[in-house]
PDB file of the backbone (N, CA, C, O) and the ligand in Angstrom, with CONECT records:
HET     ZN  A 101       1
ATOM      1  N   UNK A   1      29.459   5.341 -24.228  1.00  0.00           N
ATOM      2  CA  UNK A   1      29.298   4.004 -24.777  1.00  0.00           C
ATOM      3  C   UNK A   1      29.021   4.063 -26.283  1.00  0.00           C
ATOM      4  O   UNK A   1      29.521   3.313 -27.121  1.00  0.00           O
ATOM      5  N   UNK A   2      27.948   5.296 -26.563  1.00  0.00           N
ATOM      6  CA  UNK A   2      27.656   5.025 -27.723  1.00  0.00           C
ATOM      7  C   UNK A   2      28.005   5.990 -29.059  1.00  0.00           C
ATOM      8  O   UNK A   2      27.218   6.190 -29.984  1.00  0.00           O
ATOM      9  N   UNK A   3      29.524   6.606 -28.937  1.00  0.00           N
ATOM     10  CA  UNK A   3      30.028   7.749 -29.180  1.00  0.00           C
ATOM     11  C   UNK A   3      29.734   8.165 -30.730  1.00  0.00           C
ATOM     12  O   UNK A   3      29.598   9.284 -31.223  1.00  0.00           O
ATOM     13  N   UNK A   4      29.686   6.961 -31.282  1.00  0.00           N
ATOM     14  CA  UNK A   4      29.703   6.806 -32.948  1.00  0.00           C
ATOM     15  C   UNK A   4      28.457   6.966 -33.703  1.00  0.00           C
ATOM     16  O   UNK A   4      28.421   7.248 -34.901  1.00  0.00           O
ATOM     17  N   UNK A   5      27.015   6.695 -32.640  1.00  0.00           N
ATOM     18  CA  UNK A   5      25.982   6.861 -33.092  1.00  0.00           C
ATOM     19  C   UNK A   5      25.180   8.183 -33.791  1.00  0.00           C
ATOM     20  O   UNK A   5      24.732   9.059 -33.052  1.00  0.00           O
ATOM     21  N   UNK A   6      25.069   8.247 -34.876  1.00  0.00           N
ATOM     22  CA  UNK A   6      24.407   9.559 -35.060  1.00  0.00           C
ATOM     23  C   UNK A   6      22.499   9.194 -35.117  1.00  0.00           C
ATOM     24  O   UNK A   6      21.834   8.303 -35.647  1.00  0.00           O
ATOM     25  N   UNK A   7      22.122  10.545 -34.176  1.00  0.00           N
ATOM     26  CA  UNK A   7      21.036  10.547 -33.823  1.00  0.00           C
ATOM     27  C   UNK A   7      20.420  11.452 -34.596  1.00  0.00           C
ATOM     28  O   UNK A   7      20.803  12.616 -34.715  1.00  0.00           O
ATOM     29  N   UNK A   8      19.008  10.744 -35.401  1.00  0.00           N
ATOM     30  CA  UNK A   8      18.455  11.735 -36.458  1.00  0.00           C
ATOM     31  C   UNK A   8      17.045  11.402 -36.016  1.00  0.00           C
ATOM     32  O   UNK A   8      16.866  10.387 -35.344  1.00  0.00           O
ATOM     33  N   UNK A   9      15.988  12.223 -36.362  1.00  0.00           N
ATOM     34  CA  UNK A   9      14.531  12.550 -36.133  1.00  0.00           C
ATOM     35  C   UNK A   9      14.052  10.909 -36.583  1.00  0.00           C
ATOM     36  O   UNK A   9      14.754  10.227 -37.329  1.00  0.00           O
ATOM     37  N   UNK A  10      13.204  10.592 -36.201  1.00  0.00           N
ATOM     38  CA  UNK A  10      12.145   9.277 -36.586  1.00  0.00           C
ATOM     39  C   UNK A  10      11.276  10.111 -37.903  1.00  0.00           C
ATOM     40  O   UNK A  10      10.647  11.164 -37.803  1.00  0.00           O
ATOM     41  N   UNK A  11      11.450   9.376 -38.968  1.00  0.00           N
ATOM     42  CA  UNK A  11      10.421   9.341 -40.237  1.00  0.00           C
ATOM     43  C   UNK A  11       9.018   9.561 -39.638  1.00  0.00           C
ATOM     44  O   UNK A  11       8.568   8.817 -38.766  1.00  0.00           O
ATOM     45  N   UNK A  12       8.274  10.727 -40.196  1.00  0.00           N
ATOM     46  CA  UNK A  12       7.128  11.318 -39.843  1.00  0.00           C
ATOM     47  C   UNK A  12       6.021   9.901 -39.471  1.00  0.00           C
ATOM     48  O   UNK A  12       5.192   9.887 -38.561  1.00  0.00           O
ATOM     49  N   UNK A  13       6.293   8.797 -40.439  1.00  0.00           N
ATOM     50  CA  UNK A  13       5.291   7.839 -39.738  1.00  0.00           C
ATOM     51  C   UNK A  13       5.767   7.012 -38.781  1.00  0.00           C
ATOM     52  O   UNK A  13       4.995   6.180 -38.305  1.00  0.00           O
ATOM     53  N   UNK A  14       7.013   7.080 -38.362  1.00  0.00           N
ATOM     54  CA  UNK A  14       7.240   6.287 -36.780  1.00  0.00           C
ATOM     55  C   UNK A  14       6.928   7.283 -35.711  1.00  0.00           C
ATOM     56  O   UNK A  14       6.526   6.985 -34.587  1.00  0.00           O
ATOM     57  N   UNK A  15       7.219   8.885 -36.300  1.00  0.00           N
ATOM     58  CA  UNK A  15       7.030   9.569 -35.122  1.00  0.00           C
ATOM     59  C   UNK A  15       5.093   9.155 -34.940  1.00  0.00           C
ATOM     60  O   UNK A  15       4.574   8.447 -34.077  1.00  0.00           O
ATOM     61  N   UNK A  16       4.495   9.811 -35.953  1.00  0.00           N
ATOM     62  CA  UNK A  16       2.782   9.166 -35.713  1.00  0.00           C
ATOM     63  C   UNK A  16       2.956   8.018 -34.710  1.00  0.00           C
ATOM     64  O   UNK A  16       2.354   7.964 -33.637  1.00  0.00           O
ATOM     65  N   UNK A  17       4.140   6.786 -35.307  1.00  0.00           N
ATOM     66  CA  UNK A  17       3.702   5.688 -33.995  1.00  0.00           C
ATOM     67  C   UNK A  17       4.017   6.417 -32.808  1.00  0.00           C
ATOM     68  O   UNK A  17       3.043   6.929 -32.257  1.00  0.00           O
ATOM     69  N   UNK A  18       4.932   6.562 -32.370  1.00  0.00           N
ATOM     70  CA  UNK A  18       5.684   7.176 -31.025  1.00  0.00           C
ATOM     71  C   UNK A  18       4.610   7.862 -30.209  1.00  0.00           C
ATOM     72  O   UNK A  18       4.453   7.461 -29.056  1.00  0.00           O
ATOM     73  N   UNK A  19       3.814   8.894 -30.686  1.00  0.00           N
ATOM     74  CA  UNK A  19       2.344   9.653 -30.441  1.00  0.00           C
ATOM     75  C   UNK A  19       1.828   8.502 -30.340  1.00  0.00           C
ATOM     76  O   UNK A  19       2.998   8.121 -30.376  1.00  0.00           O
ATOM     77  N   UNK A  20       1.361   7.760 -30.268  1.00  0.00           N
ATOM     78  CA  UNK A  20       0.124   6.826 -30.792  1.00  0.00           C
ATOM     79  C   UNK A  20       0.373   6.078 -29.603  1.00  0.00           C
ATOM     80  O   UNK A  20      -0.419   5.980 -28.666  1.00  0.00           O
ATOM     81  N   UNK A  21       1.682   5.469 -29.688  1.00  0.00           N
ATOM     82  CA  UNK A  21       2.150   4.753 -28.184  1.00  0.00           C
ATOM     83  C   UNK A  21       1.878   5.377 -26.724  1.00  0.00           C
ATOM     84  O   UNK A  21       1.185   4.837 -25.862  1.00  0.00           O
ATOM     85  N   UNK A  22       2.358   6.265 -26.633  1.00  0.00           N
ATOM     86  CA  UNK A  22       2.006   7.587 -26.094  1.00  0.00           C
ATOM     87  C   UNK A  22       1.038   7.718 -25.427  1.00  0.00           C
ATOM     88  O   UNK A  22       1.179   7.555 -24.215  1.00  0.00           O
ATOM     89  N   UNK A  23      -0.324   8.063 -25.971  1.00  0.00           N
ATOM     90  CA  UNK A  23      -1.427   8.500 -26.191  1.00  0.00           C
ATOM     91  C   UNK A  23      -1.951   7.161 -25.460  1.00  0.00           C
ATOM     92  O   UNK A  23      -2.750   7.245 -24.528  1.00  0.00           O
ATOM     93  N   UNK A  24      -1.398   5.753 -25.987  1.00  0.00           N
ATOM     94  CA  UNK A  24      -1.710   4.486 -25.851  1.00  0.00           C
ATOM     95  C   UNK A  24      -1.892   4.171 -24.316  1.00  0.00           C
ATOM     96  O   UNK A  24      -2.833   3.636 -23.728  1.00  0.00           O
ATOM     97  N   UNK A  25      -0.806   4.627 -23.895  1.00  0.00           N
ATOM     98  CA  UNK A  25      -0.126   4.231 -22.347  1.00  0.00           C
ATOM     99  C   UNK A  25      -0.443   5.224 -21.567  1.00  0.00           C
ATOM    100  O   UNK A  25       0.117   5.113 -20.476  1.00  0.00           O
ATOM    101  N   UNK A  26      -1.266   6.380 -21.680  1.00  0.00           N
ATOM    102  CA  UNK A  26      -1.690   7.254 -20.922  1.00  0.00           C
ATOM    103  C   UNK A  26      -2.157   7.223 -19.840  1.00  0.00           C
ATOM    104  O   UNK A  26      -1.899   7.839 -18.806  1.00  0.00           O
ATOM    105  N   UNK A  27      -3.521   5.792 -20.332  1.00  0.00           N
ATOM    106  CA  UNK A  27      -4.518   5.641 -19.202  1.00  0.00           C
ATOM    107  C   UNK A  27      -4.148   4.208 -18.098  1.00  0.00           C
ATOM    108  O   UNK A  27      -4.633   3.779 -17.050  1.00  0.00           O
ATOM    109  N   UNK A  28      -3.134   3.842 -18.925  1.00  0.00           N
ATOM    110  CA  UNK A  28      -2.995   2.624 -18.337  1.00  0.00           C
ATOM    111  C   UNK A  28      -1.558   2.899 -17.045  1.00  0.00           C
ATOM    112  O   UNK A  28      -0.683   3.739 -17.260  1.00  0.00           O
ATOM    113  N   UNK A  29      -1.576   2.077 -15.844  1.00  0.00           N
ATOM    114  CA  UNK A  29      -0.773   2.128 -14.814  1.00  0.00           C
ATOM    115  C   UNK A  29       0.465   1.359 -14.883  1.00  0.00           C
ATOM    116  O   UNK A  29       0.574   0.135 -14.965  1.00  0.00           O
ATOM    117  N   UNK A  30       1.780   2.626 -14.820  1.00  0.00           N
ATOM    118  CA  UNK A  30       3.027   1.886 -15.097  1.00  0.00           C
ATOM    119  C   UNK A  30       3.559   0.550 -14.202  1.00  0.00           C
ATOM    120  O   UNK A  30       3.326   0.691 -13.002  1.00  0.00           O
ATOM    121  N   UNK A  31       3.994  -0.272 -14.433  1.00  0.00           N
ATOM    122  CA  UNK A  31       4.656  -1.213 -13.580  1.00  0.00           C
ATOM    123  C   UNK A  31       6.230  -1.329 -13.800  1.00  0.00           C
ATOM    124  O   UNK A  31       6.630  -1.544 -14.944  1.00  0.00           O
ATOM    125  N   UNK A  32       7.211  -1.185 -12.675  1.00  0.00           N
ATOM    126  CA  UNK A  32       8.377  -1.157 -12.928  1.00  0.00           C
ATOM    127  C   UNK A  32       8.655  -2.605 -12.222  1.00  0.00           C
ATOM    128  O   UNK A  32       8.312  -3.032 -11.119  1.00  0.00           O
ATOM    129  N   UNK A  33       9.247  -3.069 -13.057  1.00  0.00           N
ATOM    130  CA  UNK A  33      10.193  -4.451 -12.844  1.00  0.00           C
ATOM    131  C   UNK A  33      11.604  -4.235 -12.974  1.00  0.00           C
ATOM    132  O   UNK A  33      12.253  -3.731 -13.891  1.00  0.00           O
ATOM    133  N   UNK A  34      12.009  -4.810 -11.665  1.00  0.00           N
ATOM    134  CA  UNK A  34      13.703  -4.461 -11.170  1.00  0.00           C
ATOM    135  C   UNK A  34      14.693  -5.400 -11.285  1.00  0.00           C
ATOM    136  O   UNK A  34      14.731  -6.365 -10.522  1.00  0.00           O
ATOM    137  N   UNK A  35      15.430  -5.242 -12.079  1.00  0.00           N
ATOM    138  CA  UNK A  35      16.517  -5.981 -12.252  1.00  0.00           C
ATOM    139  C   UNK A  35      17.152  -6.846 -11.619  1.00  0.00           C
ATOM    140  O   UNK A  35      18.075  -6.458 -10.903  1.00  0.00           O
ATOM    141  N   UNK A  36      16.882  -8.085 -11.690  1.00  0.00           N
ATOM    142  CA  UNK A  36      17.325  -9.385 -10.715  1.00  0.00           C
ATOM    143  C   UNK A  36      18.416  -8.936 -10.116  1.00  0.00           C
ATOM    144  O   UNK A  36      18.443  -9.034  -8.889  1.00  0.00           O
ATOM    145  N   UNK A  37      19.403  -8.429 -10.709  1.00  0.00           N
ATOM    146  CA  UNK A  37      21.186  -8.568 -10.334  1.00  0.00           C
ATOM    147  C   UNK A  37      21.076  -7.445  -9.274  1.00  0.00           C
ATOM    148  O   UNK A  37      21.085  -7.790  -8.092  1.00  0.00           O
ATOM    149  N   UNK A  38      20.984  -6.278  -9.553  1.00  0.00           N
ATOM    150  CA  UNK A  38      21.321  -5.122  -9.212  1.00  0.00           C
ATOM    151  C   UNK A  38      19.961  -4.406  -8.003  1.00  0.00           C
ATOM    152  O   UNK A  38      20.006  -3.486  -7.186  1.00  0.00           O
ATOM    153  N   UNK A  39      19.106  -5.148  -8.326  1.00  0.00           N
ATOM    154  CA  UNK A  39      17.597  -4.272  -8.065  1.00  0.00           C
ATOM    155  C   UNK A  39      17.391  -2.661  -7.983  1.00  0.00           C
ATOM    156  O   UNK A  39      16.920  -1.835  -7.201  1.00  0.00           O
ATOM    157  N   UNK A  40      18.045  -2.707  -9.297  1.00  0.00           N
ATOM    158  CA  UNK A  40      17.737  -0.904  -9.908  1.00  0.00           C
ATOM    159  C   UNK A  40      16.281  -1.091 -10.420  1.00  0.00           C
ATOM    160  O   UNK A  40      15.830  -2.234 -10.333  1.00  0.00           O
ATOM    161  N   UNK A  41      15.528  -0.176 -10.915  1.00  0.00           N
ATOM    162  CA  UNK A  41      14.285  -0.401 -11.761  1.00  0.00           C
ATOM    163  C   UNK A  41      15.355  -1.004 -13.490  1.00  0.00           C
ATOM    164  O   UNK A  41      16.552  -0.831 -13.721  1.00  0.00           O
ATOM    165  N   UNK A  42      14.270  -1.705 -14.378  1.00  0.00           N
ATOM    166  CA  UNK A  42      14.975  -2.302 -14.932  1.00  0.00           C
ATOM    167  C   UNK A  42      14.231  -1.690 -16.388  1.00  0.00           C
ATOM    168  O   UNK A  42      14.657  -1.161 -17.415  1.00  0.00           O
ATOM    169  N   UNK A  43      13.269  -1.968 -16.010  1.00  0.00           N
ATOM    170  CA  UNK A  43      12.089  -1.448 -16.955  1.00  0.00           C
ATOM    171  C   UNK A  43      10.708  -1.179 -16.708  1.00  0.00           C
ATOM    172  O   UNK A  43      10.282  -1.522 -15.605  1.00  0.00           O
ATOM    173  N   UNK A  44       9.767  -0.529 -17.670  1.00  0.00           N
ATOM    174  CA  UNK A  44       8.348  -0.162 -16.813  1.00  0.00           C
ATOM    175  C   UNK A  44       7.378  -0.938 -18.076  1.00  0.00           C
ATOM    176  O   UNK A  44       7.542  -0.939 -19.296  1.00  0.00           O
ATOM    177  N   UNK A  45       6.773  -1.304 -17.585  1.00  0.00           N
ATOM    178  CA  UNK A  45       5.731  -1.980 -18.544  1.00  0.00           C
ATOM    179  C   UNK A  45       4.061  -1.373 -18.398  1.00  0.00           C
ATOM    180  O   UNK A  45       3.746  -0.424 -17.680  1.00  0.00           O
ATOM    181  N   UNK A  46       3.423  -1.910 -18.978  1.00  0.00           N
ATOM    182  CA  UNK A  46       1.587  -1.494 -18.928  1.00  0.00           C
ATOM    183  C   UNK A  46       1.116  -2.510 -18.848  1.00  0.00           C
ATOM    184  O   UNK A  46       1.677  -3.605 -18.870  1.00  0.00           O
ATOM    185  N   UNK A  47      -0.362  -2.182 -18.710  1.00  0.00           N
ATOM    186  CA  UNK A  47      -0.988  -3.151 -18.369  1.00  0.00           C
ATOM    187  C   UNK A  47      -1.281  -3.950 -19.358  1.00  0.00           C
ATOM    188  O   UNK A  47      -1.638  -5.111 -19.158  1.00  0.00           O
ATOM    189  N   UNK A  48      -1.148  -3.349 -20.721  1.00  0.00           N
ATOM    190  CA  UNK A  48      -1.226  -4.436 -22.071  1.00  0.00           C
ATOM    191  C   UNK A  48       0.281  -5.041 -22.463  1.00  0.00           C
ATOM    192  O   UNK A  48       0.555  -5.631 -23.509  1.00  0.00           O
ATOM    193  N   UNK A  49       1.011  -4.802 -21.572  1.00  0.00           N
ATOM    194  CA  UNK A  49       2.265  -5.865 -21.761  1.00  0.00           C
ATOM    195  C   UNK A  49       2.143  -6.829 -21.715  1.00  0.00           C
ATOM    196  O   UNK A  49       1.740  -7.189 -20.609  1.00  0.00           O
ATOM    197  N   UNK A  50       2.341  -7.896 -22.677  1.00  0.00           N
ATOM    198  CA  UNK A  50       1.983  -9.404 -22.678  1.00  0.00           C
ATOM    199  C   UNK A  50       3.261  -9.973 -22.673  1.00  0.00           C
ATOM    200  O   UNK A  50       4.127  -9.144 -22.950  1.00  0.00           O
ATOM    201  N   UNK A  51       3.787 -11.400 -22.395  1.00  0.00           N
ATOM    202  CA  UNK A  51       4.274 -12.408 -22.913  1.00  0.00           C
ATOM    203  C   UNK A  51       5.635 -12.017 -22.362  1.00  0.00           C
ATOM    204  O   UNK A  51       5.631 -11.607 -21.201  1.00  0.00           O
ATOM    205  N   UNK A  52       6.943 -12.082 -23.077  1.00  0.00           N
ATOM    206  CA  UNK A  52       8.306 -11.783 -22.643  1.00  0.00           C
ATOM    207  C   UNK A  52       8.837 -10.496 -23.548  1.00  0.00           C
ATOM    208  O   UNK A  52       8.460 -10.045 -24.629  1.00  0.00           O
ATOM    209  N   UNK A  53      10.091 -10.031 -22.435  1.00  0.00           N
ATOM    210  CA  UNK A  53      10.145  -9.006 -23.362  1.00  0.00           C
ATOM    211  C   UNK A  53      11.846  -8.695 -22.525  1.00  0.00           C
ATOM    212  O   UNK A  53      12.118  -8.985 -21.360  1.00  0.00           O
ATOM    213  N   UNK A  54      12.542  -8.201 -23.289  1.00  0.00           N
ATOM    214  CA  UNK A  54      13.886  -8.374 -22.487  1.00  0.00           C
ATOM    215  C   UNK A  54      14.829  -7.175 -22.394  1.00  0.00           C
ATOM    216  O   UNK A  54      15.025  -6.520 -23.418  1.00  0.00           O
ATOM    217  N   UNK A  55      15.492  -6.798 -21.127  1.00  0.00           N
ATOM    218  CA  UNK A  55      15.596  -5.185 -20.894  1.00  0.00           C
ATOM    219  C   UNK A  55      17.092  -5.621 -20.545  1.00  0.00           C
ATOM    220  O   UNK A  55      17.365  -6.786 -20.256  1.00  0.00           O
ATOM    221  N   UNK A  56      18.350  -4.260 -20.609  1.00  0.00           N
ATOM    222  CA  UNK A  56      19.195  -4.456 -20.604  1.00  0.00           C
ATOM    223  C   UNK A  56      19.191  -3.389 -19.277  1.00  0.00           C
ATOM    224  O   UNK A  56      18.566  -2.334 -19.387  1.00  0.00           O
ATOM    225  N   UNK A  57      19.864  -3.689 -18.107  1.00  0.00           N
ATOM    226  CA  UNK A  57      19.615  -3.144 -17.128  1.00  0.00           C
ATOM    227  C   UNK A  57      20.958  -1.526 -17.349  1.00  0.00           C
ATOM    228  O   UNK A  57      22.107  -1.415 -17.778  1.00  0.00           O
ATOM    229  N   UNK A  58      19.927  -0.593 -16.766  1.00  0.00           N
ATOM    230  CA  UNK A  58      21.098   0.534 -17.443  1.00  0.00           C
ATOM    231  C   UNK A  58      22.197   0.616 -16.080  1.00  0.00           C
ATOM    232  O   UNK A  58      23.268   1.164 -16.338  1.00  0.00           O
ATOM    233  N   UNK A  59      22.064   0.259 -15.070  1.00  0.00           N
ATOM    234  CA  UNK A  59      23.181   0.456 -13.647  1.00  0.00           C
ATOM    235  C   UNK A  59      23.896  -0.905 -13.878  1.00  0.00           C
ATOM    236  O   UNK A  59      24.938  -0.680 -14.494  1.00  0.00           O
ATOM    237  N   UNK A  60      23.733  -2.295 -13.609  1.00  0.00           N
ATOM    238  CA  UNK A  60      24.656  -3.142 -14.222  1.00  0.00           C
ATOM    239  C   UNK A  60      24.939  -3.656 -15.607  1.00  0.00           C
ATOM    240  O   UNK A  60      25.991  -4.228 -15.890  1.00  0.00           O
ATOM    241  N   UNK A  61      24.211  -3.490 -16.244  1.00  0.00           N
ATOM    242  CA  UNK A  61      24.428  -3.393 -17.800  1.00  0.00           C
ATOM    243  C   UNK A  61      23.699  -5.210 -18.182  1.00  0.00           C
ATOM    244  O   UNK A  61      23.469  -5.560 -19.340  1.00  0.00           O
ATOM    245  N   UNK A  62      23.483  -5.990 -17.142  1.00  0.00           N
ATOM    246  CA  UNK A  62      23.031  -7.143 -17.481  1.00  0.00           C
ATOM    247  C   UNK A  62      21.739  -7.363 -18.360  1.00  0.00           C
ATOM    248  O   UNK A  62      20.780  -6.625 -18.133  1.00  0.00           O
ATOM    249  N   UNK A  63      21.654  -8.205 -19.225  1.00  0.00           N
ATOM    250  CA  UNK A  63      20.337  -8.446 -19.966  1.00  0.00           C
ATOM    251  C   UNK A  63      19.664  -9.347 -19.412  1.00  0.00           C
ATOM    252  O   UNK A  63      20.309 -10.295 -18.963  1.00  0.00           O
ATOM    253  N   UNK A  64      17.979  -9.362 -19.240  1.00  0.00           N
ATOM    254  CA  UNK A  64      17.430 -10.267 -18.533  1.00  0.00           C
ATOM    255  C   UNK A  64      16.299 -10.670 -19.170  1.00  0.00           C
ATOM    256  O   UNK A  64      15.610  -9.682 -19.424  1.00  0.00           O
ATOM    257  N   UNK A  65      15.913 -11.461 -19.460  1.00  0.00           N
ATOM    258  CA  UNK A  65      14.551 -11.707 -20.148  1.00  0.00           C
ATOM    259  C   UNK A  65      13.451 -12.435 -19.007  1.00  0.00           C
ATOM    260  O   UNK A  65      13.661 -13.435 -18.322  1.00  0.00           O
ATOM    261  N   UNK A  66      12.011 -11.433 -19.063  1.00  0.00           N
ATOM    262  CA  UNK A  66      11.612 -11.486 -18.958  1.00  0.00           C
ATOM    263  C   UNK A  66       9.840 -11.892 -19.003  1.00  0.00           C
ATOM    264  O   UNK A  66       9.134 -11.360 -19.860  1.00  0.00           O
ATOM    265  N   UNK A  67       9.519 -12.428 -18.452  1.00  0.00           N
ATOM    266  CA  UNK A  67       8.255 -12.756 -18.389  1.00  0.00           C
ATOM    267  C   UNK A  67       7.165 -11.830 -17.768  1.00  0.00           C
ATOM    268  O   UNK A  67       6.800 -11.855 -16.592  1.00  0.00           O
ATOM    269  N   UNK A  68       6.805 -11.188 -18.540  1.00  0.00           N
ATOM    270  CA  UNK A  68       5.825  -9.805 -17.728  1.00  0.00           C
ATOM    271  C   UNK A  68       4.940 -10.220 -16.903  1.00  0.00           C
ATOM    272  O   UNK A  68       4.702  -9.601 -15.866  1.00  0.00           O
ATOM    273  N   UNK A  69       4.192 -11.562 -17.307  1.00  0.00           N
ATOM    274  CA  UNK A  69       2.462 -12.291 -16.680  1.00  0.00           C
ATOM    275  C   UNK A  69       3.028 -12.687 -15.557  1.00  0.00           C
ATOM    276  O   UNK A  69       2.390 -12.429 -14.536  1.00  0.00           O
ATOM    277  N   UNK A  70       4.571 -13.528 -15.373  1.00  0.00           N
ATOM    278  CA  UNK A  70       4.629 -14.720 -14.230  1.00  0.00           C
ATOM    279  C   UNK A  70       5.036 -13.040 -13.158  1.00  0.00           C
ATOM    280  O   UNK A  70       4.676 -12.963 -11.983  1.00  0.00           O
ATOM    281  N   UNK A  71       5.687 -12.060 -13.761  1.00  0.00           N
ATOM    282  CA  UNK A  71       6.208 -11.442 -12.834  1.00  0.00           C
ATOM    283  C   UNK A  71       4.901 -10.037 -12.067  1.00  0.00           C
ATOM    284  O   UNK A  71       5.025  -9.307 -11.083  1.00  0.00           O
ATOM    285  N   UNK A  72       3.766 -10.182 -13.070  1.00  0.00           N
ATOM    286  CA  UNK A  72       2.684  -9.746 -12.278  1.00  0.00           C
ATOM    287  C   UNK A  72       1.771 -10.834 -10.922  1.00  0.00           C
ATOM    288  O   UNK A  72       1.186 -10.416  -9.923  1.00  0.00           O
ATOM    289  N   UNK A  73       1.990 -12.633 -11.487  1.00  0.00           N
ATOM    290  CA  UNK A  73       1.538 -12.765 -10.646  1.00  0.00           C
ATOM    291  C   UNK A  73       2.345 -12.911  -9.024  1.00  0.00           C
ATOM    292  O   UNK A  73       1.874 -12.995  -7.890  1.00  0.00           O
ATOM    293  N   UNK A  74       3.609 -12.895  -9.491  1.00  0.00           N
ATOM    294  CA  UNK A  74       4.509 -12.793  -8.151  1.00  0.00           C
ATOM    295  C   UNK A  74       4.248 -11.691  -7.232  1.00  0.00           C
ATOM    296  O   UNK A  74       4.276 -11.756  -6.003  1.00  0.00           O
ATOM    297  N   UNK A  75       3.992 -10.676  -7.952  1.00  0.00           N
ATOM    298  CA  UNK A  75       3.971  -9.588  -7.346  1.00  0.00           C
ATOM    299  C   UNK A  75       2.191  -9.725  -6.364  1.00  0.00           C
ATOM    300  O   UNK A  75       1.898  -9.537  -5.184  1.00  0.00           O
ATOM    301  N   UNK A  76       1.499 -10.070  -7.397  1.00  0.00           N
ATOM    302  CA  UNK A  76       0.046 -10.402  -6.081  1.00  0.00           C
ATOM    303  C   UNK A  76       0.028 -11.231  -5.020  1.00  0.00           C
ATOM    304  O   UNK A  76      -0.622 -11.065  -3.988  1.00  0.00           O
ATOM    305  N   UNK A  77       1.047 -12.499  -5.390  1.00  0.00           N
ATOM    306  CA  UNK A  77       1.221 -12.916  -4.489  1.00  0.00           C
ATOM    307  C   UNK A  77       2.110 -12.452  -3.638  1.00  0.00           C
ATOM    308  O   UNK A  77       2.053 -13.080  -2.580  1.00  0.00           O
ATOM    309  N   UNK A  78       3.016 -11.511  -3.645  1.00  0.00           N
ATOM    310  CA  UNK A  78       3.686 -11.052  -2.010  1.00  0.00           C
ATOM    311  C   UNK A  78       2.546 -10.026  -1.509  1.00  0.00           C
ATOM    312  O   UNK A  78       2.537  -9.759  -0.308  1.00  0.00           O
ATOM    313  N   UNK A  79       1.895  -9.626  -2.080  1.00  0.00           N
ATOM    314  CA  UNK A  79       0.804  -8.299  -1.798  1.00  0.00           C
ATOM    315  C   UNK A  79      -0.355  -9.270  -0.675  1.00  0.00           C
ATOM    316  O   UNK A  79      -0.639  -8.903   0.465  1.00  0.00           O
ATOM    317  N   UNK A  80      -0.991 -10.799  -1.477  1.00  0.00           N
ATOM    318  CA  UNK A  80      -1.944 -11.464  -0.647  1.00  0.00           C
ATOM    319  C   UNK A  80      -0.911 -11.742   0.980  1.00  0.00           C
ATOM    320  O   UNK A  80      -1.392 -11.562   2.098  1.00  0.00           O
ATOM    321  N   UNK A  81       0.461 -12.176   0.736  1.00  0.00           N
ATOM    322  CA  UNK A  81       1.211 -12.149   2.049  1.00  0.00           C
ATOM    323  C   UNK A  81       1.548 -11.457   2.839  1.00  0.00           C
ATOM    324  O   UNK A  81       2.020 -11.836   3.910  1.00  0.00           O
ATOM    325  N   UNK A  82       1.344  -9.953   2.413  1.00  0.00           N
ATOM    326  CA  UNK A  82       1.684  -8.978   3.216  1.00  0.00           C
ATOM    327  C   UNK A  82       0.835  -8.757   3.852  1.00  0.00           C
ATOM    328  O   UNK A  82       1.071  -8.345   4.987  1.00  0.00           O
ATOM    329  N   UNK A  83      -0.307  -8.900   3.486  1.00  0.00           N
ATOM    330  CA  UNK A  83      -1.777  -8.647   3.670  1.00  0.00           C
ATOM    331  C   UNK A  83      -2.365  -9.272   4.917  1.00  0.00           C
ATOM    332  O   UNK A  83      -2.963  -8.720   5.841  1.00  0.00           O
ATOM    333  N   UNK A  84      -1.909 -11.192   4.645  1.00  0.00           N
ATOM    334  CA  UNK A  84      -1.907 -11.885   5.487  1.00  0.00           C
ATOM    335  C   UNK A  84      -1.367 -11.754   6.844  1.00  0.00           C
ATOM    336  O   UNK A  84      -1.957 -12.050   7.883  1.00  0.00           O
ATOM    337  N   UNK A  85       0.047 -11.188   6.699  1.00  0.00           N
ATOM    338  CA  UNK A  85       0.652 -11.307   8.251  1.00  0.00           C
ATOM    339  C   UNK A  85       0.271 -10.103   8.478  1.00  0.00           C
ATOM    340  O   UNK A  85       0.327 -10.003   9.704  1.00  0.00           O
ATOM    341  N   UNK A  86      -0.201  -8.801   7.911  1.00  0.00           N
ATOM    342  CA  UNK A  86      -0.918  -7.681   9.241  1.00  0.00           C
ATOM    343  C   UNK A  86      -2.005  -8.474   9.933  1.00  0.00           C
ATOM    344  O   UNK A  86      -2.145  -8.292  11.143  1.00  0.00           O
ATOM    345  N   UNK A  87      -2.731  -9.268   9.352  1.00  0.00           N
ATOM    346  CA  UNK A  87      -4.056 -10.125   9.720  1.00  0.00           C
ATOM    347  C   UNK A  87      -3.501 -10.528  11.223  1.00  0.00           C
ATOM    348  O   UNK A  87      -4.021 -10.215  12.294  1.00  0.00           O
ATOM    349  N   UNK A  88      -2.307 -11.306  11.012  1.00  0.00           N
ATOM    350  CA  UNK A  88      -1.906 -12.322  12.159  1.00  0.00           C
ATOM    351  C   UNK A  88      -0.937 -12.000  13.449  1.00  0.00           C
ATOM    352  O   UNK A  88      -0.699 -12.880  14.277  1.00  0.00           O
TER     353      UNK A  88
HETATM  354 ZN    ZN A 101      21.033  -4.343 -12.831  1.00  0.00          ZN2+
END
């Protein structure tokens, strides 16, 4: 796809960021959110992921924008339902 691109080192102070990010996301627990179309994993986020953020899915190639908060609370809520019907 991306035949033309030439790939060179990150400038010593993006690499510092790159470490820093890194280092950042260590302690915190990945969350993968799966691609509406395809339900490949789509992207992985942290727990300081805020607000929207938009991933280009790498198996169908679709772009999706996302809402990280609404799609954490979806996710508690199938967890309180799953929860529920072992109950019942
Ligand atoms: Zn996809």
């Amino acid at each position: 796809m991306s035949r033309n691109i030439r790939v060179a080192e990150p400038s010593p102070e993006l690499q510092r960021k790159i470490i820093r990010a890194r280092q950042a996301i260590a302690e915190q627990e990945p969350r993968v959110i799966k691609c509406p179309y395809c339900r490949h994993n789509s992207i992985v986020v942290f727990g300081d992921t805020k607000g929207h953020v938009q991933a280009k899915c790498k198996i169908c190639g679709r772009e999706t924008v996302f809402n990280v908060l609404e799609m954490r609370r979806m996710r508690r809520l199938q967890t309180y339902y799953s929860v529920f019907t072992e109950i019942e």
